[in-house]
VEXDREN-2710 file (C-alpha; in Angstrom, 1 decimal):
% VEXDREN-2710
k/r/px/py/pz
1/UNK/59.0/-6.0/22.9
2/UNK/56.1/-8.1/23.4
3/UNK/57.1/-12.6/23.6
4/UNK/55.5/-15.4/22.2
5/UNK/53.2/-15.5/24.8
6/UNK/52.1/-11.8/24.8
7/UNK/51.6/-12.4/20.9
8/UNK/49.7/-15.0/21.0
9/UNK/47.5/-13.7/23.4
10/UNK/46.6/-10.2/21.2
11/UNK/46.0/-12.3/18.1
12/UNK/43.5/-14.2/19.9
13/UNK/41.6/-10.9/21.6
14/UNK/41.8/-9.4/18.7
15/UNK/40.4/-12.2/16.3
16/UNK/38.0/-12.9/19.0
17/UNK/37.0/-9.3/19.4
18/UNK/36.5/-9.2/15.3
19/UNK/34.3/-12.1/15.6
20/UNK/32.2/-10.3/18.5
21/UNK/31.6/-7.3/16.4
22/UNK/31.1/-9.3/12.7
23/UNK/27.6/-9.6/13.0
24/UNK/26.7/-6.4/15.3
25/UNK/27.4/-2.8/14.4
26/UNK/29.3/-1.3/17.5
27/UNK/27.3/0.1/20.4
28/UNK/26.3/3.8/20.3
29/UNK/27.4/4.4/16.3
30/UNK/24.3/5.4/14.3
31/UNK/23.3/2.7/11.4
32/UNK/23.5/4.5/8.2
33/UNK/20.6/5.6/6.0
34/UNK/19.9/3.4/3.1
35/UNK/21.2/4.8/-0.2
36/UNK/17.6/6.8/-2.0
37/UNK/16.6/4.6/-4.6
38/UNK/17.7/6.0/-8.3
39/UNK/15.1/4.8/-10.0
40/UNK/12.7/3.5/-11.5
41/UNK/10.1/5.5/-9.8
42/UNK/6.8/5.5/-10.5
43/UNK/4.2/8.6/-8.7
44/UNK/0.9/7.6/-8.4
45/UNK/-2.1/10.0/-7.0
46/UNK/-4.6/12.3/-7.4
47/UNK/-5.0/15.8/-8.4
48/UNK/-2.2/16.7/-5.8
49/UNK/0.2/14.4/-6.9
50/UNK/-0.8/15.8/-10.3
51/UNK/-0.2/19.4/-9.9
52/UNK/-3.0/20.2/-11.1
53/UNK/-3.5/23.6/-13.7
54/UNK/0.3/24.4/-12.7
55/UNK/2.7/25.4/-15.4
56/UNK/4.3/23.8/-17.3
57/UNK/2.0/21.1/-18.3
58/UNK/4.0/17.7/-18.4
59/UNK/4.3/15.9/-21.5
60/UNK/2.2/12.5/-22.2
61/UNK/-1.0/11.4/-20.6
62/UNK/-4.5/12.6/-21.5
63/UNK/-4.7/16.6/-20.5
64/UNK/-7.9/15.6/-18.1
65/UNK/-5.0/14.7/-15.7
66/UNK/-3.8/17.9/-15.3
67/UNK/-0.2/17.1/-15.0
68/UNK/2.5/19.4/-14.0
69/UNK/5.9/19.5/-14.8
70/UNK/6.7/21.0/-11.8
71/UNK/4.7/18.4/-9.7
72/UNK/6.1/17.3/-6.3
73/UNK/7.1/13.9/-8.0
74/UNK/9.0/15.3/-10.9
75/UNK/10.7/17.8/-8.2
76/UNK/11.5/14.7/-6.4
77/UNK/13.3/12.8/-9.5
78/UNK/15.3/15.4/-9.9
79/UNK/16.6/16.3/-6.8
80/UNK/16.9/13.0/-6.4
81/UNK/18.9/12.4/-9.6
82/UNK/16.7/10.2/-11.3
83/UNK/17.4/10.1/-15.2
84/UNK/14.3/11.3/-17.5
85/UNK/14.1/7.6/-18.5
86/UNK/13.4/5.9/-15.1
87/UNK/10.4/8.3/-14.3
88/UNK/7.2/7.4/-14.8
89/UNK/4.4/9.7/-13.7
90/UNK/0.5/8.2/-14.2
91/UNK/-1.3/10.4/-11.1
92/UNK/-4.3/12.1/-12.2
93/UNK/-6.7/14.6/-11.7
94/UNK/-10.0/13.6/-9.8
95/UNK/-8.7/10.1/-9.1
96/UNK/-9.5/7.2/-6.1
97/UNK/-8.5/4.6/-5.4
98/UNK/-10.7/2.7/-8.0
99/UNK/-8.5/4.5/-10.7
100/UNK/-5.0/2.9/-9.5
101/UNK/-6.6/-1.0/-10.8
102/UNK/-8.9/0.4/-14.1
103/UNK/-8.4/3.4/-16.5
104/UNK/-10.2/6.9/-15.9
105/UNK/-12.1/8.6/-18.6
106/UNK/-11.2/11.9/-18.3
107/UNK/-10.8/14.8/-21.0
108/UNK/-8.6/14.1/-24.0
109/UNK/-8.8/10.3/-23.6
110/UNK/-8.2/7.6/-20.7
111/UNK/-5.3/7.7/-18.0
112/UNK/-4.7/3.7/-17.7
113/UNK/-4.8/2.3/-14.4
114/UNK/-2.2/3.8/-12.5
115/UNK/-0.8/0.5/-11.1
116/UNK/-0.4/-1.1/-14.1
117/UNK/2.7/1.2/-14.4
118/UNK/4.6/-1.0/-12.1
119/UNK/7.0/-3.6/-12.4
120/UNK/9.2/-5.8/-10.7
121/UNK/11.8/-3.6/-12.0
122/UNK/10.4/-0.5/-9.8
123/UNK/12.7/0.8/-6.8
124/UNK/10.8/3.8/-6.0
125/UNK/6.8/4.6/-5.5
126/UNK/4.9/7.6/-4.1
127/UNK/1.4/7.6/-3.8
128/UNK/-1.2/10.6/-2.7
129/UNK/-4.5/8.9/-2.8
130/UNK/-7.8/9.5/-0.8
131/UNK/-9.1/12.4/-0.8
132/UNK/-11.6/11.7/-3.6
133/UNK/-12.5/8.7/-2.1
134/UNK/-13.5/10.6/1.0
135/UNK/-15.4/13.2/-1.0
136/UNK/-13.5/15.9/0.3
137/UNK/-14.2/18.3/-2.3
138/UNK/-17.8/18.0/-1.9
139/UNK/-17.6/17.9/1.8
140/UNK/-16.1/21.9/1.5
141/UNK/-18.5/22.4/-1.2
142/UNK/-21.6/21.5/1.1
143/UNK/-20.5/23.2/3.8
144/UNK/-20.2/26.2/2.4
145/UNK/-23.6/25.8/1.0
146/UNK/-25.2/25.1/4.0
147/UNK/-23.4/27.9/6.5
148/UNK/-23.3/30.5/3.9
149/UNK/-27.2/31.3/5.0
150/UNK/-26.4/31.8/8.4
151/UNK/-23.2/33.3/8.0
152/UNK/-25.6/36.3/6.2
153/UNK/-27.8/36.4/8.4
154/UNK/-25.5/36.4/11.4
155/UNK/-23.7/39.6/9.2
156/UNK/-26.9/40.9/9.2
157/UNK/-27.4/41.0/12.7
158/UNK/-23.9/42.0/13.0
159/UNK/-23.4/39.0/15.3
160/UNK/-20.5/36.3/14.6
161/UNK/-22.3/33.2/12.9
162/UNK/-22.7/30.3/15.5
163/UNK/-22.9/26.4/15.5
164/UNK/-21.4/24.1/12.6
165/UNK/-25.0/23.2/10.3
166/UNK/-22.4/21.4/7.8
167/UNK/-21.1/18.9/11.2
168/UNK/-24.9/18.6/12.0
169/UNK/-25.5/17.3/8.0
170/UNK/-23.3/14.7/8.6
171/UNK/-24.4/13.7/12.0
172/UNK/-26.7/10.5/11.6
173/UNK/-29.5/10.2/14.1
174/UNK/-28.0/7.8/16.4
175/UNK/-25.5/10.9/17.1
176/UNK/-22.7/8.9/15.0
177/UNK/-20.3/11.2/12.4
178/UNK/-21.2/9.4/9.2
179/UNK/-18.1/10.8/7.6
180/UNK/-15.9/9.0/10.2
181/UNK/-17.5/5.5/8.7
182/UNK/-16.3/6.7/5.1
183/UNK/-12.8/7.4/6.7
184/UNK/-12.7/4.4/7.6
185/UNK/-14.3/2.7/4.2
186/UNK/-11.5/4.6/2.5
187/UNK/-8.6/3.2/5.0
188/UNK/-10.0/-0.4/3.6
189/UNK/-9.6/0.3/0.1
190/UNK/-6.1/1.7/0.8
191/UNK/-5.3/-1.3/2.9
192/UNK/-5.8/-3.4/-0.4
193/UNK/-4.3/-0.9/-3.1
194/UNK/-1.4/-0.9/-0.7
195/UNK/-1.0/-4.7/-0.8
196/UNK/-1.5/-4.7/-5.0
197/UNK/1.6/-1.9/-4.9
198/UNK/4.0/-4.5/-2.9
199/UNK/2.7/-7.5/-5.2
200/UNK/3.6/-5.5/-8.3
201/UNK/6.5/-4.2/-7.0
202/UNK/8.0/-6.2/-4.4
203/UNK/11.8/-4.6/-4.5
204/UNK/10.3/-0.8/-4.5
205/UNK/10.6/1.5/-1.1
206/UNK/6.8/3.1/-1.4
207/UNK/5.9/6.1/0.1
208/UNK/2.1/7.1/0.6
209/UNK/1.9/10.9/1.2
210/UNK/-0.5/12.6/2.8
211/UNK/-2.3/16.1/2.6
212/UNK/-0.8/19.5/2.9
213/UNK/-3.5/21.8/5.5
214/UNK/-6.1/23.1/4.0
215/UNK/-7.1/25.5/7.0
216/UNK/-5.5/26.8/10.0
217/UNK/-5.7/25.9/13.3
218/UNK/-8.0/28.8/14.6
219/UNK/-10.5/29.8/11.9
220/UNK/-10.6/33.3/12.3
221/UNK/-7.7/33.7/10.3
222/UNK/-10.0/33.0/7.5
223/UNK/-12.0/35.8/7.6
224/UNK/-9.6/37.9/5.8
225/UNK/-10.2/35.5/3.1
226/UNK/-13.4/33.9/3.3
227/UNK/-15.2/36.7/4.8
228/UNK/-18.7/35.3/5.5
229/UNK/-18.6/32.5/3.1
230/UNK/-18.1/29.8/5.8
231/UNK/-19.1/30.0/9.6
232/UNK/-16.5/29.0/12.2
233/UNK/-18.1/26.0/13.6
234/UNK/-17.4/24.6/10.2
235/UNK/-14.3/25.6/9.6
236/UNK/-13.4/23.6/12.5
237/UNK/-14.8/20.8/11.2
238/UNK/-13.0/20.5/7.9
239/UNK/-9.9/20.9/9.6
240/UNK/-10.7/18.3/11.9
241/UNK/-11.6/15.7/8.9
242/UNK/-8.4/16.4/6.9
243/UNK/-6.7/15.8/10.0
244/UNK/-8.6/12.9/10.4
245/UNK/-7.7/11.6/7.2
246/UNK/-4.6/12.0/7.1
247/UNK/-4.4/10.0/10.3
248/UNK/-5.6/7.1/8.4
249/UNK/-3.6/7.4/5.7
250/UNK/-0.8/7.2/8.6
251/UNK/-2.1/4.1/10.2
252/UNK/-2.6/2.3/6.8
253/UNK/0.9/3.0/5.8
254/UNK/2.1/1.7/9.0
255/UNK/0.2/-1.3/9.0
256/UNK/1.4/-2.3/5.4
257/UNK/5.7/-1.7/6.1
258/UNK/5.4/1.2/4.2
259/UNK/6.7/5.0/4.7
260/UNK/4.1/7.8/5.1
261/UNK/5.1/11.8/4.1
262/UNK/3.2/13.7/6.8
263/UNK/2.7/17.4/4.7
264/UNK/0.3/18.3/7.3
265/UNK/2.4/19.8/9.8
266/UNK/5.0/20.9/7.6
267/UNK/2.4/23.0/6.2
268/UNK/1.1/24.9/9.3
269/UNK/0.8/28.6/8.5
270/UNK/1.0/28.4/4.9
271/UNK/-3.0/27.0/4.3
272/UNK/-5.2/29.0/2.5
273/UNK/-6.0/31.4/4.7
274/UNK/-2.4/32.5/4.9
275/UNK/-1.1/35.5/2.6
276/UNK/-1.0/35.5/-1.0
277/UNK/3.0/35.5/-0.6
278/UNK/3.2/32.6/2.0
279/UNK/0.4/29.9/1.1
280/UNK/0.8/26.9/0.0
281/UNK/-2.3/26.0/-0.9
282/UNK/-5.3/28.1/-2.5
283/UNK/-8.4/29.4/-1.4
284/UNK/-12.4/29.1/-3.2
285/UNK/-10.9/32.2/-5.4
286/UNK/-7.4/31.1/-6.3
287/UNK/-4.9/33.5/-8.3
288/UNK/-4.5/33.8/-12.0
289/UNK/-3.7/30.3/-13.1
290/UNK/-4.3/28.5/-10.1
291/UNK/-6.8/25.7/-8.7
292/UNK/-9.0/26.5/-5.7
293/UNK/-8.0/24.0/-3.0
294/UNK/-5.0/22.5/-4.7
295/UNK/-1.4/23.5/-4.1
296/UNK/0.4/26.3/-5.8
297/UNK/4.0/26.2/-6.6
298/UNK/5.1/26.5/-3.3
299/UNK/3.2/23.9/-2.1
300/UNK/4.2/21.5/-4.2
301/UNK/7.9/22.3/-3.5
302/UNK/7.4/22.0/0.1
303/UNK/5.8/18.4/-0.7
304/UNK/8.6/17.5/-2.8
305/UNK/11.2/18.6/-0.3
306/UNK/9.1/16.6/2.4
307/UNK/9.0/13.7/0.2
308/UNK/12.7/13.6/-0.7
309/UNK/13.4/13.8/3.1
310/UNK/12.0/10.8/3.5
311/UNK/12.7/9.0/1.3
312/UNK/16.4/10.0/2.5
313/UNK/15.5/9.5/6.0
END
């Protein structure tokens, strides 16, 4: 039986020991992921937010967007548990960032500007934005223009084509990559859109997600697909400027407190170069129903699982 002095003495350890721990969690026990938001969340992006030409079409918003119901955002809500009334998708096809602040014209009407979709009610945001700011579509496009010549003549010759003419096109005399200076022209306009989404939303958990791989990491896996349309030195270099974007989409996202969805490496082995059966993403000649250079099904189910992870933690 423990005395009056024994007693006393646990009560004060062990009201002292409660006041020790009160405002500290107790060494070596994890702290527990924040609860995922339940809405509202709003998904803002491009054409790979979108889903764009995947099946089924979502309802509302002007069909220029090209917006899927089976998008990575509305595969997000769900598995998240969000109700149909506190989702609000406004990402669109062929948008930049100048398209989150004023409405884009596109076919069937105007998608409004994309942030004006936010409120101080919003919990959750995602946003894929970028690409079209850095021309990325006409980048592939160019070079492809510009190697396919060489790549012929080098089949000709029966001779793998040699040298990157697309890297040299956007080589500035002074030696500097003039593409790197729009990378980083592109990280300044996110730097701002970022800083608009936390002004119109100020209690949302935002989310900017990046790009899925286009190509993989050695080029002559392409030829399978791409035959002779593209040399290797190219290849290489398109790789090298998603990566490169993607890395500024990273350090923007860091620099603003907000999360960042790297779909990059997720995505190894499934660009599209990779079978029919395991891309995620598809090549210049897509299959039945598909968009060349955009996510397929799969892909966007891979974002959306990479997203929800997140956003889990």
């Amino acid at each position: 039986m423990i005395g009056r002095v024994g007693t006393a003495w646990w009560l004060g350890a062990a009201l002292l020991l409660a006041g020790c721990s009160a405002g500290r969690t107790a060494p070596g026990l994890p702290h527990p992921s924040p609860k995922p938001p339940t809405g509202p969340y709003v998904a803002l992006g491009d054409s790979y937010t979108a889903g764009l030409q995947l099946e089924p079409a979502a309802s509302g918003g002007p069909k220029g967007c090209g917006r899927s119901g089976v998008n990575y955002p509305s595969l997000v809500a769900r598995d998240l548990g969000i109700a149909a009334a506190d989702f609000t998708d406004v990402s669109c096809s062929g948008a930049t960032t100048a398209d989150l602040t004023a409405a884009q014209q596109v076919a069937g009407g105007a998608n409004p500007a994309q942030l004006d979709a936010l409120n101080s009610r919003t919990r959750l945001v995602t946003l894929g934005i970028g690409g079209n700011d850095a021309d990325f579509t006409k980048v592939v496009t160019q070079c492809a223009e510009q190697g396919l010549p060489q790549a012929l003549l080098a089949a000709l010759d029966r001779k793998e084509a040699q040298g990157s003419p697309c890297r040299a096109s956007y080589t500035a005399a002074d030696g500097q990559d003039r593409l790197t200076a729009l990378l980083d022209t592109v990280g300044d306009r996110l730097a701002g859109v970022l800083q608009e989404v936390r002004r119109r939303a100020p209690q949302a958990r935002v989310y900017l997600v990046g790009y899925p791989a286009l190509l993989p990491a050695d080029p002559a896996g392409c030829r399978a697909v791409l035959g002779s349309a593209m040399v290797p030195g190219d290849l290489g270099f398109i790789a090298e400027k998603e990566q490169q974007l993607n890395t500024v989409l990273a350090d923007r996202a860091k620099a603003a407190g907000v999360g960042f969805v790297d779909t990059y490496k997720p995505s190894a082995g499934h660009d599209m170069c990779a079978g029919q059966a395991t891309r995620w993403v598809e090549p210049p000649f897509p299959a039945a129903g598909r968009a060349p250079l955009h996510p397929n099904a799969a892909g966007q189910q891979a974002m959306a699982n990479a997203v929800a992870a997140a956003i889990r933690g």
